[in-house]
C-alpha positions as CSV (number, residue, x, y, z in Angstrom):
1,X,0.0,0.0,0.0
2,X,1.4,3.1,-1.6
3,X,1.3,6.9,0.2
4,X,-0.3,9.3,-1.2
5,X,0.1,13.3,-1.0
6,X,-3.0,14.9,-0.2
7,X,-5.0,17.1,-3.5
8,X,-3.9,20.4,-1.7
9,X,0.1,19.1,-2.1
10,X,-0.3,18.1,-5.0
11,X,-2.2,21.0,-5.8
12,X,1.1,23.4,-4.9
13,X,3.6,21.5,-6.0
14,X,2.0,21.7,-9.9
15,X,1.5,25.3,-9.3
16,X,5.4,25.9,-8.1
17,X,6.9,23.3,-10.7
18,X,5.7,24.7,-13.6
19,X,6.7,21.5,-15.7
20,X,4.2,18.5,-15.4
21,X,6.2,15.8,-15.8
22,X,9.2,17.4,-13.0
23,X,6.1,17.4,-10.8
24,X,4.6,14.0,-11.4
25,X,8.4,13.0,-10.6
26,X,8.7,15.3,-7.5
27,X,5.2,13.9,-6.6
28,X,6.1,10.6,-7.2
29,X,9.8,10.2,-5.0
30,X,8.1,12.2,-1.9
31,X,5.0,9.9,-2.2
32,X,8.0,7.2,-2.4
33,X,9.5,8.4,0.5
34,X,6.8,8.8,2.7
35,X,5.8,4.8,2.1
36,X,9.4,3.7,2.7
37,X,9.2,5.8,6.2
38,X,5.8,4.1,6.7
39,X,7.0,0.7,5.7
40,X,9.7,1.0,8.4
41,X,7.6,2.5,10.8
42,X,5.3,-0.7,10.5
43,X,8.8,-2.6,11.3
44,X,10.1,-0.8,13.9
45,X,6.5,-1.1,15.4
46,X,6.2,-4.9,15.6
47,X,9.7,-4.4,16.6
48,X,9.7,-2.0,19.7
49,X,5.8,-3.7,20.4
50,X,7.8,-7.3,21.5
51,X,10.9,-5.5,23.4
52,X,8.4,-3.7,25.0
53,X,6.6,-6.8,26.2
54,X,9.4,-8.5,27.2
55,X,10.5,-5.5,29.7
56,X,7.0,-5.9,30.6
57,X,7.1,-9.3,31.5
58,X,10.1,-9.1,33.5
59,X,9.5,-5.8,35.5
60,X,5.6,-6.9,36.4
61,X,4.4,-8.9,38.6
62,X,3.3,-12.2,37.9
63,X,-0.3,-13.6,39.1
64,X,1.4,-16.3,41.2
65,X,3.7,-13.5,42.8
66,X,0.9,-11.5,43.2
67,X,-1.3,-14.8,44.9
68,X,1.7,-15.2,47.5
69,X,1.8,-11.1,48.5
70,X,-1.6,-11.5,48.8
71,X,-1.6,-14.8,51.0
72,X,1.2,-13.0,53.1
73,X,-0.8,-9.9,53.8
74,X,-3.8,-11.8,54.5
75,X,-1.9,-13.3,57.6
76,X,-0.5,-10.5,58.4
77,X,-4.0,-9.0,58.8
78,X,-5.9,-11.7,60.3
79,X,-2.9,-11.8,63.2
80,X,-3.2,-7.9,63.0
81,X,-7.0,-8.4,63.5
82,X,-6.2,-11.3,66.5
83,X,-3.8,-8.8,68.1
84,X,-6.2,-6.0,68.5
85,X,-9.0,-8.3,69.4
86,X,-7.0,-9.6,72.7
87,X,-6.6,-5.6,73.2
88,X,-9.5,-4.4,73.2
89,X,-11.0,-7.4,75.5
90,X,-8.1,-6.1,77.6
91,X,-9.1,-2.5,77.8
92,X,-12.9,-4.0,77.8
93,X,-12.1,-5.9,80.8
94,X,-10.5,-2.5,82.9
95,X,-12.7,-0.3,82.3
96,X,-15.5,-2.8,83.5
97,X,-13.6,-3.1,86.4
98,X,-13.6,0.7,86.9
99,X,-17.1,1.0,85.4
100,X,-17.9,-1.1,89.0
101,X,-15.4,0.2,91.2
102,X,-17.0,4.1,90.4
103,X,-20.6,2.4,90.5
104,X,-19.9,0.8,94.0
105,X,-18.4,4.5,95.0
106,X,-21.4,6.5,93.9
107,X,-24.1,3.9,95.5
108,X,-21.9,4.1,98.7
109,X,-22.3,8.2,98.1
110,X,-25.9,7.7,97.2
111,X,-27.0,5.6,100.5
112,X,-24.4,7.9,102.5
113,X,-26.4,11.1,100.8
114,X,-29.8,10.1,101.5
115,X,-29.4,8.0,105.2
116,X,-28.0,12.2,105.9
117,X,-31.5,13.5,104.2
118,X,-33.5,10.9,106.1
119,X,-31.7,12.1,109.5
120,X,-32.6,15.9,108.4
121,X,-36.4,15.3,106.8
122,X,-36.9,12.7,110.8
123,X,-35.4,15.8,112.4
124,X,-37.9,18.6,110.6
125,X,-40.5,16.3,111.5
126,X,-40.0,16.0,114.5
127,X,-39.4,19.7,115.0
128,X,-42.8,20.1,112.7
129,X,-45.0,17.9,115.3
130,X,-42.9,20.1,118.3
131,X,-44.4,23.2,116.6
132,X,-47.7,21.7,116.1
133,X,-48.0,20.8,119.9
134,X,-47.2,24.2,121.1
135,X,-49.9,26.0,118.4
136,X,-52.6,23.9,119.9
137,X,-51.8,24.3,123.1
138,X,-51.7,27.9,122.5
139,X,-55.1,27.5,120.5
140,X,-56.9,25.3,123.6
141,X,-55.4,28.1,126.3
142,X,-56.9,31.1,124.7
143,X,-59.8,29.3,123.3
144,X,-60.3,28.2,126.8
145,X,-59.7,31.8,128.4
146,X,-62.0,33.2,125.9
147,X,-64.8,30.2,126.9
148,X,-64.3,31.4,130.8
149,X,-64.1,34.7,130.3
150,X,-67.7,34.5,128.5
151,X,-69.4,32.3,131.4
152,X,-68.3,34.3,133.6
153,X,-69.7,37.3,131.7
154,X,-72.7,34.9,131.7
155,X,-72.8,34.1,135.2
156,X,-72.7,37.7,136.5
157,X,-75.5,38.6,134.2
């Protein structure tokens, strides 16, 4: 398969040779030219395409290579994975334990808290009923006083 010049080339080279046949010749070797650099191209292509692959082959990984990294890492992982698993049932563990110790201290602080608001409500209570006492008596002397002095008011009259 032949090159050939495209109409517009052609074109110019006709109108700057002013002789036909010089530039059917001059037409002709570049045309030439240009398939002989094409034709060598093509070679060099199936040329460079195999070197290529074979620096390919040799610098990348194979699948098998690739199969044992992967195998390796795997473990690596999973004991990774083991590892942290065993740490974090350890740090689990401890901060249960001080999870309870702090709950055992705060319910200690609780029943120490509230045994202190029992004493206090007992001791307004008891203050309350004192209180109480006194107001009635207070109520039953004057109502009293009042109730003689109006007999006696009565008994005069």
């Amino acid at each position: 398969m032949g090159y050939a010049l495209p109409y517009e080339a052609v074109k110019e080279i006709q109108t700057i040779v002013k002789d036909p046949q010089k530039a059917e010749i001059i037409i002709r070797v570049i045309e030439g030219g240009l398939s002989a650099i094409e034709e060598k191209a093509k070679q060099e292509k199936v040329t460079v395409k195999a070197e290529l692959k074979d620096e390919l082959t040799k610098e990348l990984v194979t699948k098998a290579e690739l199969g044992e990294t992967e195998a390796r890492l795997s473990g690596k992982i999973e004991a990774l994975e083991e590892k942290l698993r065993g740490e974090i049932k350890t740090v689990e563990e401890q901060l249960r334990g001080e999870i309870r110790t702090l709950e055992e201290s705060l319910r200690g602080e609780i029943k120490a808290r509230e045994e202190g608001l029992r004493a206090e409500i007992h001791k307004w209570r008891a203050d309350t009923i004192k209180w109480m006492f006194i107001f009635w008596i207070g109520q039953i002397a004057t109502f009293s006083g009042i109730l003689i002095g109006v007999l006696k008011w009565m008994l005069k009259q």
